[in-house]
C-alpha positions as CSV (number, residue, x, y, z in Angstrom):
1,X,-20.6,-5.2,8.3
2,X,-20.5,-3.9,11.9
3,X,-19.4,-0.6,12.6
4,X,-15.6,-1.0,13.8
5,X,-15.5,-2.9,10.1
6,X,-17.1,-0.1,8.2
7,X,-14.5,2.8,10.5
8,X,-11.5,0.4,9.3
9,X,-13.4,0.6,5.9
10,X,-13.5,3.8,5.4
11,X,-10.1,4.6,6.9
12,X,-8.6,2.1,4.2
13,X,-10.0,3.8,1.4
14,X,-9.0,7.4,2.6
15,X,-5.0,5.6,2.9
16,X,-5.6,4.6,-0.2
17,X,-6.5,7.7,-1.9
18,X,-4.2,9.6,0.0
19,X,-1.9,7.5,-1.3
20,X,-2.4,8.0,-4.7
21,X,-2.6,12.0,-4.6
22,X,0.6,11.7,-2.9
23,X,2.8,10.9,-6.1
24,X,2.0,13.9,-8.3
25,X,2.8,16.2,-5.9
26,X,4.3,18.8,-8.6
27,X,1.4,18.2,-10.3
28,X,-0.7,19.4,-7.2
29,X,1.5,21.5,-5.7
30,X,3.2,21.7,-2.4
31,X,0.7,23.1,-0.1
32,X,-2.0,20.6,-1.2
33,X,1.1,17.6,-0.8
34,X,2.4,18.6,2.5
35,X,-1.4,18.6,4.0
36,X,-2.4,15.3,2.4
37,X,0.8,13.8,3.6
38,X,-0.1,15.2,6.9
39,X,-3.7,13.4,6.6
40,X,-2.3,10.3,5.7
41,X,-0.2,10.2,9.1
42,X,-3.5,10.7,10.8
43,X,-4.8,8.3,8.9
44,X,-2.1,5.9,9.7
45,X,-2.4,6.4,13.2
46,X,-5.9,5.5,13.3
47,X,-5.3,2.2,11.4
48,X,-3.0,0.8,14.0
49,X,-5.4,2.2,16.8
50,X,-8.3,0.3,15.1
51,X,-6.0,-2.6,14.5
52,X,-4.3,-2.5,17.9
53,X,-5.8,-6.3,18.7
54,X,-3.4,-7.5,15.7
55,X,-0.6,-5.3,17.2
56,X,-1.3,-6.9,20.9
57,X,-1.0,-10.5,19.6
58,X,2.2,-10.4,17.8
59,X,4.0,-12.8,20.0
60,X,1.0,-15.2,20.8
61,X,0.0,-18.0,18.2
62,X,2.5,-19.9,16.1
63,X,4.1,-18.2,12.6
64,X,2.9,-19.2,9.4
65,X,4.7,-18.2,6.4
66,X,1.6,-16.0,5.7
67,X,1.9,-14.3,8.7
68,X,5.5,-14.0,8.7
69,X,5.1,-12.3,5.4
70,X,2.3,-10.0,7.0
71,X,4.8,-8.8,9.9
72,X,7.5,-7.8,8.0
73,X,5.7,-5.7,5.7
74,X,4.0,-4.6,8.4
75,X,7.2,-3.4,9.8
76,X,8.9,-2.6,6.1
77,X,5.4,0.1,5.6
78,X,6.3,1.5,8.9
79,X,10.0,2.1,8.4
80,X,8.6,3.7,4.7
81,X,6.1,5.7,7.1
82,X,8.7,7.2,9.6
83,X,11.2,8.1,7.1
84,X,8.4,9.9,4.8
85,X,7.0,11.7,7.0
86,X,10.8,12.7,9.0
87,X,12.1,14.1,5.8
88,X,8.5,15.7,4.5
89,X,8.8,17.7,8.0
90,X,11.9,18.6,7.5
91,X,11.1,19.8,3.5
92,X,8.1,21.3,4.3
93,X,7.6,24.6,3.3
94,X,4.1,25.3,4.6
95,X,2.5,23.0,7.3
96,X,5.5,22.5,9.6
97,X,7.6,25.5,8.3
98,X,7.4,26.4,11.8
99,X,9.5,24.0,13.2
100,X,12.8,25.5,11.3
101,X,14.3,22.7,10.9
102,X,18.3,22.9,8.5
103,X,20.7,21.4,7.7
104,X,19.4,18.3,6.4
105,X,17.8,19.0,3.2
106,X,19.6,17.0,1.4
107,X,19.3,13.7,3.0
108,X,15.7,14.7,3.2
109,X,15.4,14.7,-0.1
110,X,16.8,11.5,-1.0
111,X,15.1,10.0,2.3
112,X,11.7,11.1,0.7
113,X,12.0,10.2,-2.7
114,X,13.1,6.2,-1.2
115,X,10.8,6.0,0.7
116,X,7.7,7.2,-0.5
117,X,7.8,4.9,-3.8
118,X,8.5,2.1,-1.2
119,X,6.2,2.7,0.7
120,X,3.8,3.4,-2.4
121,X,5.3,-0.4,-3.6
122,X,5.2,-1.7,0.0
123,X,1.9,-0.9,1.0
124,X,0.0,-1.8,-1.8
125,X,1.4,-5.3,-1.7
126,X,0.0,-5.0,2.0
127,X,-3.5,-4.0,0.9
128,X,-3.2,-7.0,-1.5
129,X,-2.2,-9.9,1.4
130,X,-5.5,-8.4,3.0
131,X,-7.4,-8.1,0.0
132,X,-9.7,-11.1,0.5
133,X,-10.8,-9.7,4.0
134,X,-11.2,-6.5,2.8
135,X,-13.9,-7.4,0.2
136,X,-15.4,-10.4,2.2
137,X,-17.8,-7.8,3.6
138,X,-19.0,-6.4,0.7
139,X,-19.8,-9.8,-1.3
140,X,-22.4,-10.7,1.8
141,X,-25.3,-9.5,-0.3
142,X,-28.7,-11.4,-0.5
143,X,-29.5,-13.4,-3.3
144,X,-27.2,-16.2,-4.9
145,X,-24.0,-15.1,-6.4
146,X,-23.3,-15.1,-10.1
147,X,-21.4,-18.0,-11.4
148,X,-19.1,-16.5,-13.6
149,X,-18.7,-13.3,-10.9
150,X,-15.6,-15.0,-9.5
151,X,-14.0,-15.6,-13.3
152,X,-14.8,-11.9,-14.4
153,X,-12.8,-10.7,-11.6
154,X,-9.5,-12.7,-11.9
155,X,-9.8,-11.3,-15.3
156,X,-10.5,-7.9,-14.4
157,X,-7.4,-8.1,-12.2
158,X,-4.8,-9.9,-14.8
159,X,-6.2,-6.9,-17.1
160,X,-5.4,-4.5,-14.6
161,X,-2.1,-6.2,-13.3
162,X,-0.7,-6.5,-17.0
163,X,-1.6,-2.5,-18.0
164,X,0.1,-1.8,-14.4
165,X,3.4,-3.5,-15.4
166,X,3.6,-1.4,-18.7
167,X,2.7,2.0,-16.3
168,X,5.5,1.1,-13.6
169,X,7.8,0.9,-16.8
170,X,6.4,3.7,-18.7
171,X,6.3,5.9,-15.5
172,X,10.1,5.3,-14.5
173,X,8.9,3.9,-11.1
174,X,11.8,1.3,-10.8
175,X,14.4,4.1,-11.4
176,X,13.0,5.8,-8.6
177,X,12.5,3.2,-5.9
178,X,16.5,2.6,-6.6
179,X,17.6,5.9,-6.6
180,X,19.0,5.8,-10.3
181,X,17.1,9.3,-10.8
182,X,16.8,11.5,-7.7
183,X,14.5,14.0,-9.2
184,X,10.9,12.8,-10.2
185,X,10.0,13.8,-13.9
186,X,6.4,15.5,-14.2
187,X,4.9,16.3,-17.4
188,X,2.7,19.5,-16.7
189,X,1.0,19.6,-20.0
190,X,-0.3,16.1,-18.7
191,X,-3.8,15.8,-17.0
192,X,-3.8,14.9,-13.8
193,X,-6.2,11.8,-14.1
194,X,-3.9,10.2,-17.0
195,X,-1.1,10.0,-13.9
196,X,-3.5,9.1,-11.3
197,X,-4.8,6.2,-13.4
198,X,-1.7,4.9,-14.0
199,X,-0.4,4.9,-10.7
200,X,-3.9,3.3,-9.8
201,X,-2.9,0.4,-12.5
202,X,0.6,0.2,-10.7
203,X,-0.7,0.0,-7.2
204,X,-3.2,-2.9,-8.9
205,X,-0.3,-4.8,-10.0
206,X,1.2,-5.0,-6.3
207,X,-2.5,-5.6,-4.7
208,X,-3.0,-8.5,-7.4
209,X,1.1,-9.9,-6.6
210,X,0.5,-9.7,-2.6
211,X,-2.9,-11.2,-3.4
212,X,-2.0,-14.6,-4.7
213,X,1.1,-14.2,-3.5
214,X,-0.6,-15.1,0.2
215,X,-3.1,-17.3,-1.3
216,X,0.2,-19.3,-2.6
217,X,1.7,-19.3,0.9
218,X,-1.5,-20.4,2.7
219,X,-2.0,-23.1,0.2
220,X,1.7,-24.2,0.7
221,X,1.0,-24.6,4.3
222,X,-1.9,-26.2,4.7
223,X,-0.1,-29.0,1.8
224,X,2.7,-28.9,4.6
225,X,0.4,-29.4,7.8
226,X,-1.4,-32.1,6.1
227,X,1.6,-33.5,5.0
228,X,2.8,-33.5,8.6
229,X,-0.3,-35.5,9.4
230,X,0.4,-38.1,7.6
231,X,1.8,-41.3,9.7
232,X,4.8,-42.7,8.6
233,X,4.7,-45.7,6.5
């Protein structure tokens, strides 16, 4: 792993957590929600700034049904992004309180909520299209790998994928993305890992569907391109 790979590595993994902390934010409290929201549009910036080579060849190469799938939730995670982080400015309370900005709490509020748990949905199925490149670096160890290593993780991930289907139901999360409830229910009496974790099994269950979701769409193409290959009889 070279050093632009471990930068992109690390800024990855600080989305992701960012990501996570972001959803309980009565849990943690305003303050700490407004600054982590305004680290994860840092951190956002400096994925596409580490990624601008992908960004530079978007109209060069022809448009596989994996990569048209790659572009638009590309696009969908940065509409998400914007409107997030438009109404969290114009909510906030404490980091960009001095701005003043009125008038359009409302909207703001309903802009937010939308957003943020599709942009929670959206960009984990991102994470999963890339998922194979993401941990490609960290399998290159020395020594020959395990047999069964590949088996225990599809497992690992069903598990994880199943328990995340039963937290996106338990947790309300599709009432949320559709606006059928416009306030976010928090149970305070609740630790704050118990929440975490299931939002960690619910963001596991979009990495594992954008996961073999691609590998589906790749497979489907190369079956086409052979197929194409073929002379007629």
């Amino acid at each position: 792993m070279n050093g632009k790979q471990k930068k992109r590595m690390a800024v990855d993994v600080l989305m992701t957590a960012a990501l996570l902390l972001l959803m309980p934010y009565g849990m943690v409290g305003e303050t700490a929600h407004e600054w982590i929201g305004a680290g994860m549009l840092v951190l956002f910036i400096l994925h596409h700034v580490l990624n601008r080579k992908w960004l530079g060849g978007m109209r060069k190469g022809k448009y596989t049904p994996v990569r048209i799938l790659q572009t638009v939730l590309a696009a969908a995670v940065l509409v998400c992004m914007i409107g997030s982080m438009f109404s969290g400015i114009v909510l906030s309370r404490h980091v960009f309180s001095f701005l003043r900005l009125r008038g359009l709490t409302s909207l703001a509020r309903t802009l937010h909520m939308a957003c943020a748990y599709w942009g929670f949905a959206l960009m984990s199925l991102h994470l999963g299209i890339h998922w194979g490149t993401i941990i490609r670096p960290l399998g290159r160890r020395p020594g020959s790998p395990s047999a069964g290593r590949p088996l225990a993780a599809r497992l690992a991930g069903a598990a994880v994928a199943a328990y995340g289907v039963w937290a996106f139901w338990k947790r309300s999360i599709g009432s949320y993305m559709f606006l059928r409830v416009h306030f976010v229910f928090f149970d305070y009496s609740e630790p704050l890992v118990f929440f975490l974790l299931d939002y960690a099994a619910v963001m596991g269950l979009f990495v594992w569907i954008g996961h073999y979701l691609s590998a589906l769409l790749r497979k489907a193409g190369k079956s086409g391109r052979a197929q194409a290959d073929i002379p007629p009889g």
